[in-house]
C-alpha positions in Angstrom: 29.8 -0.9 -14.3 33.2 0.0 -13.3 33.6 0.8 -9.4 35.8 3.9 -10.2 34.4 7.1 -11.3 34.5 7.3 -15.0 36.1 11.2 -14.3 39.5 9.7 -13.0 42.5 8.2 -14.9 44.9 6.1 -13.3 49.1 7.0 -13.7 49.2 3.8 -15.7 47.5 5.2 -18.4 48.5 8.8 -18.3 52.1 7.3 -18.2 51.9 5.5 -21.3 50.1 8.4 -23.3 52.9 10.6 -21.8 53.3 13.3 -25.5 50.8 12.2 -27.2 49.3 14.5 -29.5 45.8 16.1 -28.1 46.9 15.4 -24.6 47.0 18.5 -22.2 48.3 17.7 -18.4 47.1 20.2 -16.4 48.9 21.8 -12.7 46.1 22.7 -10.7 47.8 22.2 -7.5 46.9 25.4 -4.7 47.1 25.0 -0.9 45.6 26.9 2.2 48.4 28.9 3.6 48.5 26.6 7.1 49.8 23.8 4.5 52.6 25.7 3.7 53.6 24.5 0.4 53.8 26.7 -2.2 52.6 25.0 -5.7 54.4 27.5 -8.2 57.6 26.6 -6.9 56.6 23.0 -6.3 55.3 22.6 -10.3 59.4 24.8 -11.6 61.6 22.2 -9.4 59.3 19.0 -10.6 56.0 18.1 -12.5 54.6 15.7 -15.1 56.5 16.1 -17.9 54.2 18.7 -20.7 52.2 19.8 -18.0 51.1 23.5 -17.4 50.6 24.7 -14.6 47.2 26.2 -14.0 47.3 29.5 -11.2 44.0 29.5 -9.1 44.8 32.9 -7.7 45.1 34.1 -11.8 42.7 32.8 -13.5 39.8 34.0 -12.2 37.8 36.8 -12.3 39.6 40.6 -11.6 36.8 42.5 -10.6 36.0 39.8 -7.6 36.5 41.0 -4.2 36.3 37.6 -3.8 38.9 34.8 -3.8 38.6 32.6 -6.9 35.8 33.9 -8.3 35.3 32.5 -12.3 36.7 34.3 -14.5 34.7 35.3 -17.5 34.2 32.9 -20.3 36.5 35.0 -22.7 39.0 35.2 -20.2 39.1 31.9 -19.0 39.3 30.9 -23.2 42.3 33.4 -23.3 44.3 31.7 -20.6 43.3 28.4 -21.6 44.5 29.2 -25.1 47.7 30.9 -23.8 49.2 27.4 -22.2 48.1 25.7 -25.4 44.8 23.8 -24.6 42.3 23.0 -27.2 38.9 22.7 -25.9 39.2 19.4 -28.4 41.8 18.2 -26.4 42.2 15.3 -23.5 43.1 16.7 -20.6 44.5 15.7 -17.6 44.2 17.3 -14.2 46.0 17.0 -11.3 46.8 18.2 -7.8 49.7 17.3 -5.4 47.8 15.3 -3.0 45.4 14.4 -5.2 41.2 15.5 -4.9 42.1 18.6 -3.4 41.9 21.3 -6.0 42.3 19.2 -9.0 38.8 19.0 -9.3 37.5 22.6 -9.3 39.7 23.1 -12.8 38.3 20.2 -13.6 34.7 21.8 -13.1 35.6 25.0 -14.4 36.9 23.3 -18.1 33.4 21.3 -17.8 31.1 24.3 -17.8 33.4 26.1 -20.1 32.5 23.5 -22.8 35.0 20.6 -22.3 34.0 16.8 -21.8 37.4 14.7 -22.3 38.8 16.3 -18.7 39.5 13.7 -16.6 41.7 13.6 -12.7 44.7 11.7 -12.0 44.0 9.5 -9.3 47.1 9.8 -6.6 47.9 13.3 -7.3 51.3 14.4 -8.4 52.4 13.2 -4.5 51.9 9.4 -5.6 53.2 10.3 -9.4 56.6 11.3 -7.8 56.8 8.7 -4.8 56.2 5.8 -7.3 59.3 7.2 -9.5 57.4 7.8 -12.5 58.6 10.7 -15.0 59.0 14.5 -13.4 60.9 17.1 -15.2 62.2 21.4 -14.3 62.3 21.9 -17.8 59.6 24.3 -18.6 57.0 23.2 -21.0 57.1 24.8 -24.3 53.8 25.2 -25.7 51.8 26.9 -29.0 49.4 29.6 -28.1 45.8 28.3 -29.5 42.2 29.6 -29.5 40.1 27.9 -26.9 36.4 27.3 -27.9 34.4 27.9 -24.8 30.4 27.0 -24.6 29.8 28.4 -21.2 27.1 26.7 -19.0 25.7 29.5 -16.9 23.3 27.4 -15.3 25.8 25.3 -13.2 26.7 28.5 -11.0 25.0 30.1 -8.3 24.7 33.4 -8.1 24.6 35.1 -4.4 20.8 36.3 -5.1 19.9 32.7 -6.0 21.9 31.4 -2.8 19.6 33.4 -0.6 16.2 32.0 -2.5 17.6 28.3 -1.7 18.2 28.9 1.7 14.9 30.6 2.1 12.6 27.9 0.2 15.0 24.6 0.3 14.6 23.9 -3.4 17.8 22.4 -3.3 20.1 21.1 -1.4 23.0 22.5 -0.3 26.3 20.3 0.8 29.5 22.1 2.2 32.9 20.8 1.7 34.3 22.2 4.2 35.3 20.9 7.4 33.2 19.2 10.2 34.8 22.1 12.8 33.7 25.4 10.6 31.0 24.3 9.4 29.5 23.4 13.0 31.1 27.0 14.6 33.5 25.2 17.0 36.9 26.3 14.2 37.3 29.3 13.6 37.5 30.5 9.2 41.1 30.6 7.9 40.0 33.9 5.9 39.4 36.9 8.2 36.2 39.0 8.9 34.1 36.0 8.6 31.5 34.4 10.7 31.2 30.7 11.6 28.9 28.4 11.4 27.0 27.4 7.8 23.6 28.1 5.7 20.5 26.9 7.6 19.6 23.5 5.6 23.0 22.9 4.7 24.8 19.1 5.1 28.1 18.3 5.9 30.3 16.8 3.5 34.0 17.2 4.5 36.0 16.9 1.0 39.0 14.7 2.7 36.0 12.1 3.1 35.6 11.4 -0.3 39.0 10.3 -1.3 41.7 7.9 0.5 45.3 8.0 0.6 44.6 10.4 -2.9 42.3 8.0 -4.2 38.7 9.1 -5.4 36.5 6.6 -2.9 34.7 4.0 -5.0 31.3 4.3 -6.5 30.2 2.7 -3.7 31.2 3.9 -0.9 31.1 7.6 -2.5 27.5 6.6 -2.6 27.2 6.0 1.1 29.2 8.8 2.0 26.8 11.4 0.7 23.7 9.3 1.8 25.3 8.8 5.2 25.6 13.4 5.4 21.8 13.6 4.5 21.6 14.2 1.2 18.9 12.7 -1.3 20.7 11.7 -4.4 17.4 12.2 -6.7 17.1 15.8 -5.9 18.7 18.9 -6.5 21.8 20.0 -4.7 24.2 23.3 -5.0 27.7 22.4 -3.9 29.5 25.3 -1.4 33.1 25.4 0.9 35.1 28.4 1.7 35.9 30.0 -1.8 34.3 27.4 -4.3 37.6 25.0 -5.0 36.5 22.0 -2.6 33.3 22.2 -3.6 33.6 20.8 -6.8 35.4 17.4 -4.8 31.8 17.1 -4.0 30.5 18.1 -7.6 32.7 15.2 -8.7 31.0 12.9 -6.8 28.4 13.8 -7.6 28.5 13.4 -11.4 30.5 10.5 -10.7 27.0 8.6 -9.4 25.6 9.9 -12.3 23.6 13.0 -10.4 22.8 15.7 -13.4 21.1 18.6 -11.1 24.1 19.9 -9.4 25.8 22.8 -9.5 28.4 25.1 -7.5 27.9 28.6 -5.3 30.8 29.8 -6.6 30.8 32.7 -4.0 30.7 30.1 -1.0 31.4 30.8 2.4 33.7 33.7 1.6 30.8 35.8 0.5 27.8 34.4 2.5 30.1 34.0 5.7 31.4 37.4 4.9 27.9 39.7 5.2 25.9 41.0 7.8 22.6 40.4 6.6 22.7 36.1 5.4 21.3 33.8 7.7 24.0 31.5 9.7 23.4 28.9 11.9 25.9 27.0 14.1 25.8 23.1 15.3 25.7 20.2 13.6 22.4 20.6 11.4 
């Protein structure tokens, strides 16, 4: 068995398969404002040449209060469709630093039907550095129709949140960092308190990549062990709006773990009542 997870390419072969018919690359870079990049502007001035660039804060569900809520399953097929991806296709994800947000498209096309969706290992940050091609020139794609076959059961609902909490039939592992989700930082998004769901482990999403590299098997292994978690059981992924929690997802799956599945309202909507049970501390 290979030590890498089966999810991520390297830019080696993405290079080589650079226009190949039935390839889609996919933009999916987005940053926390305290990064202060701004991905939009990042993907016009350079990005892999045929890649589309994927808006987080778009494609998602307009009704939402909520920040990156999913959008639904027609909508996400009519965007999908708009910048020319086939649910037939191989696609190609990536984010600038590579693990960072990458993976929740990559999520996202995966309960929406698609299995040959894969991460470039490195991000777009190593792509560039290593001189391999960039281009401005906008991609010029064909509008298609997108066939979605929408897994419902990998997303948890707000009322199914609170049952887990309450009985512990799962577990529940937050990608967000060590600092908010002990109390001791305070949440980048206003109006919300700190701390995490009682039950929940720690699992930082920087700790499961290095230098923009998905960790191997191995050592994703013993990462999750090492935060608690019981890799023959059930666990529900959460983080502040549900994009880093799919970093977790990934490793997940990439162990081979079939009972997971993302809170898609995270942190941003538990955080954000009065009446949801938050604890503070380490466990």
């Amino acid at each position: 068995m290979s030590d890498k997870s089966a999810f991520v390419i390297d830019a080696d072969w993405l290079e080589m398969r650079l226009g190949t018919p039935g390839l889609s690359i996919v933009d999916a870079s987005w940053y926390m404002p305290a990064q202060k990049r701004d991905p939009r502007a990042e993907y016009d001035a350079a990005h892999i040449p045929g890649a589309v660039f994927f808006d987080q804060d778009l494609i998602v569900d307009p009704d939402s209060a909520l920040p990156h809520t999913l959008p639904s399953p027609s909508l996400f097929a009519r965007f999908a469709g708009s910048m020319g991806i086939s649910a037939d296709d191989t696609i190609v994800i990536y984010d600038g630093p590579g693990f960072q947000t990458a993976p929740r498209v990559w999520w996202m096309f995966r309960i929406m039907g698609v299995f040959q969706v894969y991460i470039l290992d490195g991000g777009f940050d190593r792509w560039k550095a290593a001189g391999r091609p960039v281009t401005a020139e906008p991609t010029k794609t064909a509008p298609g129709v997108f066939h979605v076959d929408y897994d419902a059961s990998k997303v948890v609902s707000l009322a199914e949140m609170r049952k887990i909490v309450d009985t512990g039939s799962a577990q529940i592992a937050d990608a967000r960092s060590a600092g908010r989700f002990e109390g001791t930082d305070p949440e980048p998004r206003p109006g919300l308190r700190s701390g995490h769901m009682p039950g929940a482990h720690s699992v930082p999403s920087v700790t499961l990549s290095e230098n923009g590299e998905l960790l191997p098997l191995d050592r994703l292994k013993a990462t999750l062990e090492a935060a608690g978690l019981d890799l023959t059981k059930p666990v529900v992924t959460s983080c502040g709006s549900g994009v880093t929690a799919a970093v977790i997802t990934l490793a997940l799956q990439s162990l081979g773990h079939g009972d997971v599945r993302l809170y898609d309202g995270s942190w941003t909507e538990w955080g954000g009542m009065s009446d949801t049970p938050v604890v503070t501390g380490k466990a």
